[in-house]
N, C-alpha and C positions, 0 to 999 in steps of 0.2 A: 565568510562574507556572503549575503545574501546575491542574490540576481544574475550570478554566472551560470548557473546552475539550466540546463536544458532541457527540453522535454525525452530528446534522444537519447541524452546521460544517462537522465533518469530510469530511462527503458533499458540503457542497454545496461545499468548496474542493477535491476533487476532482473532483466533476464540473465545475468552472469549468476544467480541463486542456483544452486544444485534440483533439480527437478523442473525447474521453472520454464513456462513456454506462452505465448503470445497468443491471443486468440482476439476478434472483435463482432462479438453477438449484437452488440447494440449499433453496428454499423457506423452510421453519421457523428455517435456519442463519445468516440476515441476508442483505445485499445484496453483492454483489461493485459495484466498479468496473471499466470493461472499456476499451481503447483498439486500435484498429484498426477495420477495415471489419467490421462488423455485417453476419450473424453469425458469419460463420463465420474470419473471418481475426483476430476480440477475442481480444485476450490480457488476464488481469485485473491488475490493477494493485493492487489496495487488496480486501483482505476486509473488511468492516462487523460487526463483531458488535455487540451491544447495548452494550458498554464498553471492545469491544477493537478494533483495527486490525493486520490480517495483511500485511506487506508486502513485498516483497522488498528485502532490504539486503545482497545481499556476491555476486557471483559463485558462494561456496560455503560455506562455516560460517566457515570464520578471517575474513572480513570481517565477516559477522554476529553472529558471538561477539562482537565489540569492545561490542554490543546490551547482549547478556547482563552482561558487565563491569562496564558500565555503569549498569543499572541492574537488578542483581541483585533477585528475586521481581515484577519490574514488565514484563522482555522475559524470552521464554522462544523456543525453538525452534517454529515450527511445524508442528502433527503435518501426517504425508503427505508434506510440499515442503519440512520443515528441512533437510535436506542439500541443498537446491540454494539457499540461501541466503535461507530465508523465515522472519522473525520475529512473533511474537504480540505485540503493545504494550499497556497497559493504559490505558485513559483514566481521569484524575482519579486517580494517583496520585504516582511520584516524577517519574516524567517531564513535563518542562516541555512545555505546550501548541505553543511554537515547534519543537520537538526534534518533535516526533508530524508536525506539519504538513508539516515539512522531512523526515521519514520517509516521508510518501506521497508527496513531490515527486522525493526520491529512487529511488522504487519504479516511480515511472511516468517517468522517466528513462529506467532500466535496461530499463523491460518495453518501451518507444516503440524504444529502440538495437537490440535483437534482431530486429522486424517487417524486414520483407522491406521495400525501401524504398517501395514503391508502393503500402505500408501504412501509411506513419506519416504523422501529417496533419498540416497544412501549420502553420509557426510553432513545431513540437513545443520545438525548442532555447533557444526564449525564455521557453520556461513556469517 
């Protein structure tokens, strides 16, 4: 069911990912999630907004589109990185709490499979 689901949850079921660590470079804009070696080889996985979650879902838009279809005014494109497959999610709206969870699972999939291998940390595949 939609709208139980929190901004904390959300962080802290991300930060429960094997490599995974918190950082917030853009200060006032919320917290990113980050996975790889700290600092400099983290790729982020999960944007934090106050009620949103930025993640990566498709290789390139026709996979992330499937988002938008879905759940039209609730997933939108995200600005900067929507062409390479980055979506905006709204917490506590149509999207079910399971769907959002499973969105940053799948994001930090995607961002863990790209790291050079002697970047992704150990267990990643079971997460």
């Amino acid at each position: 069911m939609a709208g139980r689901l929190t901004v904390r949850r959300l962080r802290e079921h991300c930060l429960g990912k094997p490599g995974a660590w918190p950082d917030n470079p853009f200060r006032e804009d919320g917290w990113v999630v980050k996975v790889g070696e700290a600092p400099r080889a983290g790729k982020i996985f999960a944007f934090l907004g106050e009620q949103t979650l930025g993640v990566k879902l498709g290789t390139g838009r026709d996979e992330a589109d499937e988002w938008l279809a879905r759940y039209p005014g609730h997933a939108s494109v995200m600005a900067y990185l929507g062409r390479s497959g980055w979506n905006t999610l709204t917490l506590g709206g149509a999207i079910p709490d399971d769907d959002i969870l499973g969105a940053a699972d799948e994001s930090y999939s995607r961002v863990v499979a790209g790291l050079p291998h002697r970047h992704r940390p150990l267990g990643w595949e079971q997460a």
